[in-house]
C-alpha positions as CSV (number, residue, x, y, z in Angstrom):
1,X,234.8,-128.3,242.2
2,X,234.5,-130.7,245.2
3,X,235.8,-134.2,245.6
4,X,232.5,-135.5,245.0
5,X,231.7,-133.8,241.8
6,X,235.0,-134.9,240.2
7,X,237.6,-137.4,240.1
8,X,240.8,-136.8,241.5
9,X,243.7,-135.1,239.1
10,X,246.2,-137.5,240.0
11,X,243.1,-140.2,238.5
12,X,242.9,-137.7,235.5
13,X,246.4,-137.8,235.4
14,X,246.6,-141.6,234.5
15,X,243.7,-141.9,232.7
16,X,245.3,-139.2,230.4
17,X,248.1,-141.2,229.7
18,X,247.1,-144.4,228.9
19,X,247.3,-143.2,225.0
20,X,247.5,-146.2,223.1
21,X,249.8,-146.3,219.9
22,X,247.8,-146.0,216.2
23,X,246.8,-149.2,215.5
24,X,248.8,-148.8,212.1
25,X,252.3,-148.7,213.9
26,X,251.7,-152.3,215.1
27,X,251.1,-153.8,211.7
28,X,253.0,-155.8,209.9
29,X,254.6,-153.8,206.7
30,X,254.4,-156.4,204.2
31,X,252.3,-159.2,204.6
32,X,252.9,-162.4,202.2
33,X,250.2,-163.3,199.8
34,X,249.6,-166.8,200.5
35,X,249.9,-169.5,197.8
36,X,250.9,-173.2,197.1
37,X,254.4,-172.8,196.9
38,X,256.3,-175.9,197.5
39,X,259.6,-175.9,199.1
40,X,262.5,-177.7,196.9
41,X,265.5,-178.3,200.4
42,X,266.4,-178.3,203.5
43,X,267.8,-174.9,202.8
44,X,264.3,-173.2,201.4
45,X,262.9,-174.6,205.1
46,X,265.5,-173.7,207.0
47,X,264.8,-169.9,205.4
48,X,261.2,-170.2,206.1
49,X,261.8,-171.0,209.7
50,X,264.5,-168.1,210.3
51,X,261.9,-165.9,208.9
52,X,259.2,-167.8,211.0
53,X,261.7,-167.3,214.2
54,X,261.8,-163.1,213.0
55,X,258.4,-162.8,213.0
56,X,257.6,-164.7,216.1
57,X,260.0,-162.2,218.0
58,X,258.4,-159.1,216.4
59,X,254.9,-159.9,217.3
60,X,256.0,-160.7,220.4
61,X,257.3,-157.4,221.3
62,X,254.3,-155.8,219.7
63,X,252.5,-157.8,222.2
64,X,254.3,-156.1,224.8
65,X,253.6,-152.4,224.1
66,X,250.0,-153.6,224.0
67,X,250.2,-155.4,227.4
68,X,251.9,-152.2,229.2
69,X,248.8,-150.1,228.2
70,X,246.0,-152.4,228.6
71,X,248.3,-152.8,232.5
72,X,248.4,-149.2,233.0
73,X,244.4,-149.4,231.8
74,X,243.5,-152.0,234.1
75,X,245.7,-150.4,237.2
76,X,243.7,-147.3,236.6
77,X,240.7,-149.4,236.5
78,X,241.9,-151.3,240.2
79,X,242.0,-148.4,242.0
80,X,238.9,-146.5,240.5
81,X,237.1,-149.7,241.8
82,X,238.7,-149.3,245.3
83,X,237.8,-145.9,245.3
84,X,234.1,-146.5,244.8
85,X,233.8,-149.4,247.1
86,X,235.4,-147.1,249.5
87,X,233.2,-144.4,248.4
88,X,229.8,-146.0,249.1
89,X,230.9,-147.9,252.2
90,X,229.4,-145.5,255.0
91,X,226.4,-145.6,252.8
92,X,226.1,-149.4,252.7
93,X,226.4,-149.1,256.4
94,X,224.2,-146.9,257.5
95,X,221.4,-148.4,255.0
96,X,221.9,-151.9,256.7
97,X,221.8,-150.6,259.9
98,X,218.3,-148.6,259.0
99,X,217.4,-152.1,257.4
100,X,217.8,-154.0,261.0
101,X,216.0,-151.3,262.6
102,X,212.9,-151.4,260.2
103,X,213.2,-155.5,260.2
104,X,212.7,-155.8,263.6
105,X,209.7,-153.5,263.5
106,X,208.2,-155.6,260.8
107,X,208.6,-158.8,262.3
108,X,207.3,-157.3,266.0
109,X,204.2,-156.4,264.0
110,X,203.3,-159.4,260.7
111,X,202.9,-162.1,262.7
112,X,204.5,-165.1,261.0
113,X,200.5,-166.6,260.5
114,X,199.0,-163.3,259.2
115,X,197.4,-162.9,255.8
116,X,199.1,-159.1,255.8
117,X,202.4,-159.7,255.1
118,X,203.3,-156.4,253.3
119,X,202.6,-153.2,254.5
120,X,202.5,-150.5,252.2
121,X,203.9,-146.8,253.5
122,X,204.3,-143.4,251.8
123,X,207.8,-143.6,251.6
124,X,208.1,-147.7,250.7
125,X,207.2,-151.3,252.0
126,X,208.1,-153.6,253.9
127,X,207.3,-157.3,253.4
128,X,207.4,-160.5,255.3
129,X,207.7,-163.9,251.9
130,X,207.2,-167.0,253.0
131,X,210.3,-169.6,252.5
132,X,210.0,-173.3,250.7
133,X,211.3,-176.2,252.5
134,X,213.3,-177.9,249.9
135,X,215.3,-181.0,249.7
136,X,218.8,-181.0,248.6
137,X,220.6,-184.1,247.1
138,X,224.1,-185.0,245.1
139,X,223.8,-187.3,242.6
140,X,220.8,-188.3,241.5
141,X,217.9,-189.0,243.9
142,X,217.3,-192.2,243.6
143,X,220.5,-193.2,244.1
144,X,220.2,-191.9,247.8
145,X,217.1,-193.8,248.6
146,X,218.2,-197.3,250.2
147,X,217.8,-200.3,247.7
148,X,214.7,-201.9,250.1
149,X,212.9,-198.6,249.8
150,X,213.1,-197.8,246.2
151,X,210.2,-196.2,244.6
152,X,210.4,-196.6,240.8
153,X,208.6,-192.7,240.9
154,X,211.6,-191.7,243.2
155,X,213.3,-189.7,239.8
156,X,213.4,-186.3,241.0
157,X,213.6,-184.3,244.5
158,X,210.0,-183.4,244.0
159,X,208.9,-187.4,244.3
160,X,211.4,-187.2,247.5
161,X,209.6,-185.2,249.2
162,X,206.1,-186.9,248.8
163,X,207.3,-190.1,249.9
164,X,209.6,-189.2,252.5
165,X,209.5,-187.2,255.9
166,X,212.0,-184.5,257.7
167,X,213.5,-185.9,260.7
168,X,215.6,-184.4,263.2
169,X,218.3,-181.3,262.9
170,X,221.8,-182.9,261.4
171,X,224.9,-182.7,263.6
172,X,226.6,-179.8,262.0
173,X,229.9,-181.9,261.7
174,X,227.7,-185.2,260.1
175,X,226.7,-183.1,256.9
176,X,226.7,-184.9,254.1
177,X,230.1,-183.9,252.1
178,X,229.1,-180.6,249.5
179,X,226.6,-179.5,251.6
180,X,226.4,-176.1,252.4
181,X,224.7,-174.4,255.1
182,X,222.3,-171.5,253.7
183,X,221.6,-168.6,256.0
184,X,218.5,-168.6,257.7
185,X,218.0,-172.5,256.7
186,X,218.1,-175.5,259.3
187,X,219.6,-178.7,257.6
188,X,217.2,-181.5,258.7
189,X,217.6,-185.7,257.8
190,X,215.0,-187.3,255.2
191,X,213.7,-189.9,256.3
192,X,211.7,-193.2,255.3
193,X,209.9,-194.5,257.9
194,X,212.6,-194.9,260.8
195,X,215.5,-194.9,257.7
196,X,217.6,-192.2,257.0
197,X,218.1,-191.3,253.1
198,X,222.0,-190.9,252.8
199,X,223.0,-187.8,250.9
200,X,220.0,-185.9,251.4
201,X,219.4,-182.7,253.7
202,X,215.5,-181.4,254.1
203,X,216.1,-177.5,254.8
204,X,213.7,-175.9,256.6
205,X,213.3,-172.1,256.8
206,X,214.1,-170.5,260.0
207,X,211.6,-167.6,260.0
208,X,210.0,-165.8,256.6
209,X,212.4,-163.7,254.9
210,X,212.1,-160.0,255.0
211,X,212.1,-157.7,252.3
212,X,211.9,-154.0,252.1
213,X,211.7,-151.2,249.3
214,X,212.5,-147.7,250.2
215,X,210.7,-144.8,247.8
216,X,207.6,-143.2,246.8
């Protein structure tokens, strides 16, 4: 039987003994019926919490054969993981590197203006989608918009984007702090006539984004 139809023995191995003790060996033999008893002394609470202290040390190493399993379990688990990422590496490769191929072939042929933007083959498709430009704020909107230009409609990024403009690329080192650059997206100012809206970035799309399905 080959590697690939199998796991390894030493795997087998492992997951063969992580063999968990019967439930019923970790139980407590006699558990107290619980009532209203009141306690009379310091003596009668001073029993309680000696047999309080008892039990706290027995559950506690109870806890501990069930934490060496579910470690051994979770160790086994660790390196089948590894092994599968390791496994399907060469595969996630050589698909991306098929993906750029057929990319640039779509994009040399749907123009970024064409009504075609998928094209339909025997064995898949391949797709050009357009991308929104979007506005991204922190906090809320309004608050960003500068007191003399205050729209009482200015609620939500939506209204943002009707009233104001995009103006020129940011400075990459002039973000506004918690932005983060997306792939494929140009952070651009907003702007208000000739005013900048402080904590807002208008990202616009690079090129369309390009999809592809492979199958019959």
């Amino acid at each position: 039987m080959s590697a690939a139809e199998s796991l390894d023995d030493a795997i087998l191995d492992d997951l063969a003994d992580v063999d968990p003790i019967p439930l019923d060996v970790y139980m407590l033999e006699d558990e107290p019926e619980f009532s209203d008893e009141v306690l009379r002394d310091e003596a009668e609470v001073d029993t309680k919490l000696y047999i309080v202290h008892r039990l706290e040390e027995k559950r506690d190493a109870r806890a501990a054969l069930f934490d060496a399993d579910i470690a051994k379990a979770e160790k086994v688990v660790a390196d089948l993981r590894e092994r599968k990422a390791q496994a399907l590496k060469p595969f996630d490769s050589s698909i991306e590197f098929y993906g750029h191929q057929i990319e640039g072939w779509t994009r040399a042929n749907i123009s970024e203006d064409a009504k075609r933007k998928t094209i339909d083959l025997p064995w898949g498709s391949v797709k050009l989608r357009k991308q929104q430009e979007s506005v991204k704020t922190y906090g809320r909107p309004s608050d960003h918009v500068p007191a003399e230009l205050t729209r009482p409609t200015w609620a939500t990024v939506t209204d943002i984007q009707k009233h104001a403009k995009c103006g020129p690329e940011y400075d990459l080192d002039k973000l506004p702090d918690g932005y983060k650059l997306r792939e494929g997206f140009t952070p651009h100012k907003v702007m208000v006539g000739d005013q900048v809206v402080p904590g807002a970035v208008w990202e616009k799309p690079e090129q369309d984004r390009f999809e592809f399905k492979a199958g019959a």
